[in-house]
C-alpha positions as CSV (number, residue, x, y, z in Angstrom):
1,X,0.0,0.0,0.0
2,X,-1.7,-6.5,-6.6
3,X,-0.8,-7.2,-10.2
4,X,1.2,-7.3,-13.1
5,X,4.9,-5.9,-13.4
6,X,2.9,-2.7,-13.7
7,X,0.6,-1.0,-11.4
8,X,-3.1,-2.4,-11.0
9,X,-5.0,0.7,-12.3
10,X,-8.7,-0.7,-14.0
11,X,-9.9,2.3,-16.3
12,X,-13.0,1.9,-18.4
13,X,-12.8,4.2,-21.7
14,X,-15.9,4.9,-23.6
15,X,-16.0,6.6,-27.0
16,X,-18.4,7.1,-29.5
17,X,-21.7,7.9,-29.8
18,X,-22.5,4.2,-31.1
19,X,-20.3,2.9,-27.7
20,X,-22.8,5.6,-25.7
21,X,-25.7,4.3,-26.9
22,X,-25.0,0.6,-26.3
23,X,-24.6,2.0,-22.7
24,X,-27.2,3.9,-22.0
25,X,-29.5,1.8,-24.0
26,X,-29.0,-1.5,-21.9
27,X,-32.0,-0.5,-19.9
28,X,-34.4,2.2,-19.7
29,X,-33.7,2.9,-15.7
30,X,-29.9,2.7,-16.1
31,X,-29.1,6.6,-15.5
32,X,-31.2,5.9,-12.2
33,X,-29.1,2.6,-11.2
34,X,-25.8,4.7,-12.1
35,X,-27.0,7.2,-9.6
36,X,-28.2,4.6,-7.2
37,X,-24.7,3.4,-7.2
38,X,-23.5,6.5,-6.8
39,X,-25.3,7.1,-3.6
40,X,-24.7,3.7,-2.1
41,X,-20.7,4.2,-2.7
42,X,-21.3,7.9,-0.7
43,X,-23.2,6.4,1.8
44,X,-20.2,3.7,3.0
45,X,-18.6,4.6,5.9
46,X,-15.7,4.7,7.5
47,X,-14.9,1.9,10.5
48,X,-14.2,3.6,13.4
49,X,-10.6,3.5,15.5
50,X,-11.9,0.4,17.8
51,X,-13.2,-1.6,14.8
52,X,-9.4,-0.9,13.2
53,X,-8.1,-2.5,16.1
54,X,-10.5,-5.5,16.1
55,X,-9.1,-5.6,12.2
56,X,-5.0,-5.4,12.4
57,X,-2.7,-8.0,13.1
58,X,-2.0,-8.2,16.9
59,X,1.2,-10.1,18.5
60,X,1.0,-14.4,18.0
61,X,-1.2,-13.7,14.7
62,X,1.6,-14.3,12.3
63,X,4.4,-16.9,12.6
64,X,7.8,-15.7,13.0
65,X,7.0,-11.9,13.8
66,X,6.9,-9.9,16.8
67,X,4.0,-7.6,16.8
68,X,4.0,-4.1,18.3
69,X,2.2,-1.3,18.3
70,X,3.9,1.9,16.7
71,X,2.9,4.7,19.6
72,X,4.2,7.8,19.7
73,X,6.9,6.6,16.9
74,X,3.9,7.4,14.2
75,X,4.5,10.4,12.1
76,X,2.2,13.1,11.4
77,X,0.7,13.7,8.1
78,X,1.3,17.0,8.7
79,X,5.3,16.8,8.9
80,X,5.8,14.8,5.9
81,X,7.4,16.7,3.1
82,X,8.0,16.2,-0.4
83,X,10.1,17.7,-3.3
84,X,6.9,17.2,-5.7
85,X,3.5,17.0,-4.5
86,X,2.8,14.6,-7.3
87,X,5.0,12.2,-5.7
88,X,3.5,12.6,-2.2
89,X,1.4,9.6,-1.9
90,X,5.3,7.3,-2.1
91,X,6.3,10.0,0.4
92,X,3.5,9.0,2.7
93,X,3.6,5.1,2.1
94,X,7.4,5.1,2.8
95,X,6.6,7.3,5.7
96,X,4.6,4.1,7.1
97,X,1.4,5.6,6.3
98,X,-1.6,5.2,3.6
99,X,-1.1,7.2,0.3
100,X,-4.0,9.6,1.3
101,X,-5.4,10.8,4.2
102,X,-8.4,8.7,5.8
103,X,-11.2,9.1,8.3
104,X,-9.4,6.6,10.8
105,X,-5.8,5.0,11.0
106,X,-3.8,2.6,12.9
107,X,-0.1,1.6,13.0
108,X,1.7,-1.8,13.4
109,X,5.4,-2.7,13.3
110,X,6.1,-6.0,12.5
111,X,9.6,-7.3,13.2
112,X,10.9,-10.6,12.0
113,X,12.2,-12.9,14.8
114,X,15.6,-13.3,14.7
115,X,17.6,-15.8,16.7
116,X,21.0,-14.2,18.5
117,X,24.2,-15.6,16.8
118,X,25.9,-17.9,18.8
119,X,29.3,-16.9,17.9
120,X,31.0,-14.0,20.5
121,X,32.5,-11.6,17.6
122,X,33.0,-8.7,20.0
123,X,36.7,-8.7,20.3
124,X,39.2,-6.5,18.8
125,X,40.6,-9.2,17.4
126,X,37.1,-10.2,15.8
127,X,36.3,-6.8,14.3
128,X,40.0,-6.5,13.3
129,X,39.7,-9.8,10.9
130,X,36.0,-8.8,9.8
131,X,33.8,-10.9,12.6
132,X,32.3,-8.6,13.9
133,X,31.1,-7.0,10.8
134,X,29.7,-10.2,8.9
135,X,27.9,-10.9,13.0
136,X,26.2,-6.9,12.8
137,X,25.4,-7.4,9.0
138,X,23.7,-10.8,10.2
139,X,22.0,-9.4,13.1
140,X,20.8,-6.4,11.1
141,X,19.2,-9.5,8.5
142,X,16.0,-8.8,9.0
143,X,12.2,-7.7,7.9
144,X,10.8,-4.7,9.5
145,X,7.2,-3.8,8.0
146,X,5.5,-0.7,8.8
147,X,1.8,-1.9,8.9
148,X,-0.6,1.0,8.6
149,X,-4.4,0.5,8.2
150,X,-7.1,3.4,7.2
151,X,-11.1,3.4,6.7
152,X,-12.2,6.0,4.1
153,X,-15.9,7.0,3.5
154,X,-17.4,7.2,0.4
155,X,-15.5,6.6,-2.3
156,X,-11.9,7.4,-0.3
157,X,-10.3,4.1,-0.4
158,X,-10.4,3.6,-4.3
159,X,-9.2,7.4,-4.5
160,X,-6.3,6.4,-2.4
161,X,-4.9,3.7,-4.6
162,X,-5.7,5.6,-7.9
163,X,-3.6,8.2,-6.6
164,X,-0.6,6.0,-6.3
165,X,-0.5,4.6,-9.4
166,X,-0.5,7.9,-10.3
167,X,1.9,8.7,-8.7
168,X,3.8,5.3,-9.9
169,X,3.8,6.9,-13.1
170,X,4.6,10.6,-12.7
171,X,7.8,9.9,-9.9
172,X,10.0,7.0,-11.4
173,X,13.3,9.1,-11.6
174,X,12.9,10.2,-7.8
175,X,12.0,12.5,-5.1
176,X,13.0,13.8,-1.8
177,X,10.3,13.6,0.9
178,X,9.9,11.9,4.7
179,X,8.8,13.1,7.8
180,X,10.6,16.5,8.6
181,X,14.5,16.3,9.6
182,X,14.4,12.7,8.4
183,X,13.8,13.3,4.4
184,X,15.3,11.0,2.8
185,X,16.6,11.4,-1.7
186,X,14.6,8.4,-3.7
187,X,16.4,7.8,-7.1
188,X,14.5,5.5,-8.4
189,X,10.4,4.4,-8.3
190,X,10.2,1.1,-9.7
191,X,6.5,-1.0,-9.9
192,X,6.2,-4.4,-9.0
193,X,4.1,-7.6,-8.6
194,X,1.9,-7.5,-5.7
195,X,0.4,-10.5,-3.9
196,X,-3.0,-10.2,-5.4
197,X,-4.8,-9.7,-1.9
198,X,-8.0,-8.0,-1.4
199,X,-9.8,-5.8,-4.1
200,X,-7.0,-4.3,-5.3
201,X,-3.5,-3.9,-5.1
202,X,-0.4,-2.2,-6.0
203,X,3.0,-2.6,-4.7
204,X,6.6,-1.1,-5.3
205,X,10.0,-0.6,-4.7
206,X,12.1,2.7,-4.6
207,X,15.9,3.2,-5.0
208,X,17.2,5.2,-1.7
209,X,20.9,7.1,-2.3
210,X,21.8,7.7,1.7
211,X,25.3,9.6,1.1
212,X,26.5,7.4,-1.9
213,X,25.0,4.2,-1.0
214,X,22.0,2.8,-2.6
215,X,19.6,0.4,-1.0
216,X,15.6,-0.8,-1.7
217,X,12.4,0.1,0.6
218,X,9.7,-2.2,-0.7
219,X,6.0,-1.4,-0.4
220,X,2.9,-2.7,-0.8
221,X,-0.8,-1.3,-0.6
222,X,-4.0,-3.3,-0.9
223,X,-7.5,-2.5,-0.7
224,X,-10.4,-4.1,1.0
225,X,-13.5,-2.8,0.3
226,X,-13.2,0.8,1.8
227,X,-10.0,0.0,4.7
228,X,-6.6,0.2,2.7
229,X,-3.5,-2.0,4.3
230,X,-0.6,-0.1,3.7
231,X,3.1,-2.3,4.0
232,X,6.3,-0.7,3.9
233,X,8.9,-3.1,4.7
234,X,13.4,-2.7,5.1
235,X,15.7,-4.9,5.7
236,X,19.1,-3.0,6.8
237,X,21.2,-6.0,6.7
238,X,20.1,-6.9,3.1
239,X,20.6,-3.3,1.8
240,X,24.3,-3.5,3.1
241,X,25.2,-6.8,1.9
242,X,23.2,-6.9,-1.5
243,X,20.6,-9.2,-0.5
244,X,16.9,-9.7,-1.9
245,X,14.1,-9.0,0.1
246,X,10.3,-8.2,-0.3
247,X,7.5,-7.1,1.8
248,X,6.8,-10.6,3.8
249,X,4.3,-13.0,2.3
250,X,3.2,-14.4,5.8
251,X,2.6,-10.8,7.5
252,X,0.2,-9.6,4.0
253,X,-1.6,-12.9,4.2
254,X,-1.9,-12.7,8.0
255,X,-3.7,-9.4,7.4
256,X,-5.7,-10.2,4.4
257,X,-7.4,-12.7,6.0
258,X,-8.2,-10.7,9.2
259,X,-9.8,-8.3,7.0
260,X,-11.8,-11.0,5.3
């Protein structure tokens, strides 16, 4: 916060008077049901802040990840920055939060259990032959997901992920943005192939440069019905040695089904 190498965007285009009248010709109360629908999306509304926390994962729900809840470590919506406002809704979902603002939210962190190595490399000697190192880069091997999720009324929640494909289109040479006094310089936005969970999906990953070195940030977003789960996951030990990581299977699948 799935599809294709590109993003899931489902557009309908119309054109032609002959294409028109097909349409409105189906039925002779169609205009009515169109605005029927319209009403019924308008009407939907948001879950509140308890039913968001009946709804997201909670600790001993997914195998292999501690569960915690995010506090006073959340950002505000209203400190994020970005170099270009077209490229704000990446800004918010690497942030940890949805790509547009909702009626309610709620944040997760979900850290991958990792067993301490059994090997002592905190000598001199240890950090002098490269032990230590290869222990820290092996301690620092693991998956930390930012889980946000957000209600929308109305019509809110589609909104939300049509504005990041969007932006998915508009920002793939970069952007600076973060939460203020910790922006960070994206290089590179680059789509990807998202799990296929709930009504939609799109995922990502973007290129940091953090004073020379490059690493990934991977994200996903999916929506279900009108709550949007938003996953932004690093892994600082694969960014420093190279390795491939994603957004964790278990922790979107964990989710998804909670949501039902």
């Amino acid at each position: 916060m799935k599809r294709s190498p590109g993003v899931p965007i489902r557009a309908l285009a119309v054109g032609g008077a002959l294409s028109l009248s097909l349409i409105t010709g189906c039925s002779g109360g169609s205009s009515e049901d169109t605005a029927g629908t319209a009403r019924e999306a308008a009407a939907v509304k948001a879950l509140s802040t308890g039913e968001l926390k009946q709804r997201i994962l909670a600790q001993g729900e997914v195998t292999g990840y501690k569960v915690n809840p995010i506090g006073e470590a959340a950002p505000s919506r209203s400190t994020v920055k970005s170099s270009d406002e077209k490229c704000r809704p990446l800004v918010y979902v690497l942030t940890g939060l949805a790509p547009a603002a909702p009626a309610t939210e709620i944040g997760r962190t979900v850290r991958e259990e990792k067993k301490d190595p059994t090997d002592d490399a905190t000598s001199l000697d240890d950090l002098a032959d490269g032990k230590f190192e290869s222990a820290l880069k092996d301690s620092l091997d693991l998956d930390v997901t930012s889980l946000d999720l957000s209600s929308y009324d109305g019509d809110g929640a589609r909104q939300a992920l049509r504005a990041l494909s969007t932006a998915l289109k508009t920002c793939t040479t970069g952007f600076t943005g973060g939460a203020s006094g910790d922006e960070q310089k994206v290089t590179k936005v680059t789509p990807t192939t998202a799990s296929g969970s709930g009504d939609e999906s799109v995922a990502f990953t973007a290129t940091t440069d953090m004073d020379g070195d490059k690493g990934p940030l991977h994200a996903e977003v999916v929506r279900h019905g009108n709550t949007v789960a938003t996953y932004f996951t690093m892994n600082i030990g694969a960014m420093m040695t190279g390795k491939t990581y994603t957004v964790p299977p278990a922790v979107i699948k964990a989710q998804s089904e909670k949501l039902g």
